[in-house]
N, C-alpha and C positions, 0 to 999 in steps of 0.2 A: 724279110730275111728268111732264108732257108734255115733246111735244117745242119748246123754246124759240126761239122767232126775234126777234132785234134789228131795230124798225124806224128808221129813219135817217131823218126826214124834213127835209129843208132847203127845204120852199117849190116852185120852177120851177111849170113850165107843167099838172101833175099833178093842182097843186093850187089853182088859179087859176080865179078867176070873177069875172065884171061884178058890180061891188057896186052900181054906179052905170049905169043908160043913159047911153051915149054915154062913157063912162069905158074905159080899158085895164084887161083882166083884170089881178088882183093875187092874188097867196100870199093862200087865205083858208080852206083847208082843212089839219088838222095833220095826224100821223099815225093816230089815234085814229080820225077820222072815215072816212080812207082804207081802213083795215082795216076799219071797221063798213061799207062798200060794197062789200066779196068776197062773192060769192055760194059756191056748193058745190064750184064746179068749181076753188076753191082750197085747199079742204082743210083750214081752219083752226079747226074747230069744235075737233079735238082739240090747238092748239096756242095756246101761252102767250106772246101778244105782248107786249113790253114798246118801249114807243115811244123815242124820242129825239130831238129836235128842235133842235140846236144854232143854227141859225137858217132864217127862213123869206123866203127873199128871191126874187127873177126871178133866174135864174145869171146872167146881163150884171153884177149887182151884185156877184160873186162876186169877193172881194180876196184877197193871200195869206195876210193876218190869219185869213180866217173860213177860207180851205182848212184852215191848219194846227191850229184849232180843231177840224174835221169830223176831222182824221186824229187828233186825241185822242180824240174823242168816238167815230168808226170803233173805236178800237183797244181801249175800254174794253166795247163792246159786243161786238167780236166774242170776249171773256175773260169774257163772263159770260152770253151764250148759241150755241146748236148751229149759228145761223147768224144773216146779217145780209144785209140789204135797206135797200140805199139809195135814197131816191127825191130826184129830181135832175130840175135845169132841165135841155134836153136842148142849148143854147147852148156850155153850159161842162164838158159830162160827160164829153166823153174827157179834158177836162183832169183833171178829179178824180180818176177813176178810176185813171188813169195815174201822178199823184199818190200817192195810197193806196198803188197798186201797189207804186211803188218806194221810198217812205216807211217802209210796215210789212212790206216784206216779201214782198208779193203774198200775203196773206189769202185765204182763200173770201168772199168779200164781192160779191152783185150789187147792181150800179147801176140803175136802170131808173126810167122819166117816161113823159113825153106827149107828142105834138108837139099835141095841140087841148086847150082848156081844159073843165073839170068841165062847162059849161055849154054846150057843144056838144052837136050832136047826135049829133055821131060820136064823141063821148069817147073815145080808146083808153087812158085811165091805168088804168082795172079791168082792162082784158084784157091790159095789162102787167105792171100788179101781180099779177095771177092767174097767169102766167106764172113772174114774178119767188119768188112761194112756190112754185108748182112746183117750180121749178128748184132751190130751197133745202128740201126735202123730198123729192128726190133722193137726195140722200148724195154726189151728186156730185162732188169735188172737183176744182174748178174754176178756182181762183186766185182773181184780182179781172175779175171780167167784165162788160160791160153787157148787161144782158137786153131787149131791143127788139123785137117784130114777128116772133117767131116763135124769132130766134137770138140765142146768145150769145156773144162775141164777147171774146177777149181783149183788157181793158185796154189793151195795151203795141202792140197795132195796129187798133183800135176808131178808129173816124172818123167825124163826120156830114157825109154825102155830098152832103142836099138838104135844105135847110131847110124844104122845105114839103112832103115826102112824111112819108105814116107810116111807110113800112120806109124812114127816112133815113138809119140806119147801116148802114156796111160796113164791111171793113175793106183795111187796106194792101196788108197779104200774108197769108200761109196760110189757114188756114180758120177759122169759126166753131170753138167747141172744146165747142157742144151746139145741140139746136135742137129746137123743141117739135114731138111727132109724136104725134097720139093721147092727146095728155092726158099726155104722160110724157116724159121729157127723154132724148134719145136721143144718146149721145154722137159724135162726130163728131172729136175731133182730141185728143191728150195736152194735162195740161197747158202 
């Protein structure tokens, strides 16, 4: 058996396209589809994705109902493979993460989205997903972290800084605690 990664898919901006002219993008890509859109440079020819979908909403829609559902669904996954990727609206992701964190325990679990939707030109959700298995084919242990635009950033001080930048997260205080360099996850701070 390869190496196992849990995908967490709940919907946001990642996975979001015009169905309709002149309509607001909506949640219309699952997990399945997301991983069948890595190319090489994520690694995942030799690994055994198993998806999960607990719901697929825009995170604005995001109640404590469906949080505490994700943090069953998070906790079931990260107990039946070697790692877990959560993909998330990028509105309400330090809350989740932050959530998780302190929930379960602070898990190896990354979070990571898009700030532009599937049907853009500038899509960034492959090049964060691609990042995101990186990061998780690492070996890294990380805690609960968001993976965004290069870094990863501790849950417990992860912020979105600017709603219309792609590298919108920063953080509060200390530092990112990895950040992609070369195709490989180069650590930067303890957990």
């Amino acid at each position: 058996m390869g190496f196992r990664v849990g995908m967490v898919a709940t919907g946001g901006t990642i996975s979001m396209r015009r169905e309709e002219e002149g309509k607001a993008p909506r949640p219309a890509l699952g997990g399945a589809h997301l991983v069948a859109m890595l190319d090489e440079g994520a690694h995942v020819a030799d690994v055994e994705v198993t998806t999960y979908e607990p719901h697929q909403i825009a995170s604005e829609d995001l109640s404590f109902s469906l949080l505490s559902n994700l943090a069953a669904e998070i906790e079931q996954a990260v107990a039946e493979n070697d790692a877990v990727i959560v993909t998330h609206g990028t509105d309400t992701m330090e809350d989740a993460a932050y959530f998780v964190a302190e929930a379960l325990g602070n898990p190896d679990v990354i979070f990571t989205g898009s700030m532009l939707p599937a049907d853009h030109p500038e899509y960034d959700g492959i090049s964060n997903l691609t990042f995101a298995f990186i990061a998780a084919r690492s070996g890294q242990s990380m805690g609960t972290v968001i993976c965004m635009y290069r870094d990863c950033l501790p849950a417990w001080s992860a912020r979105k800084m600017d709603s219309a930048a792609i590298d919108a997260f920063g953080i509060r205080e200390g530092q990112p605690v990895g950040r992609l360099f070369d195709g490989e996850i180069e650590r930067v701070s303890g957990r």
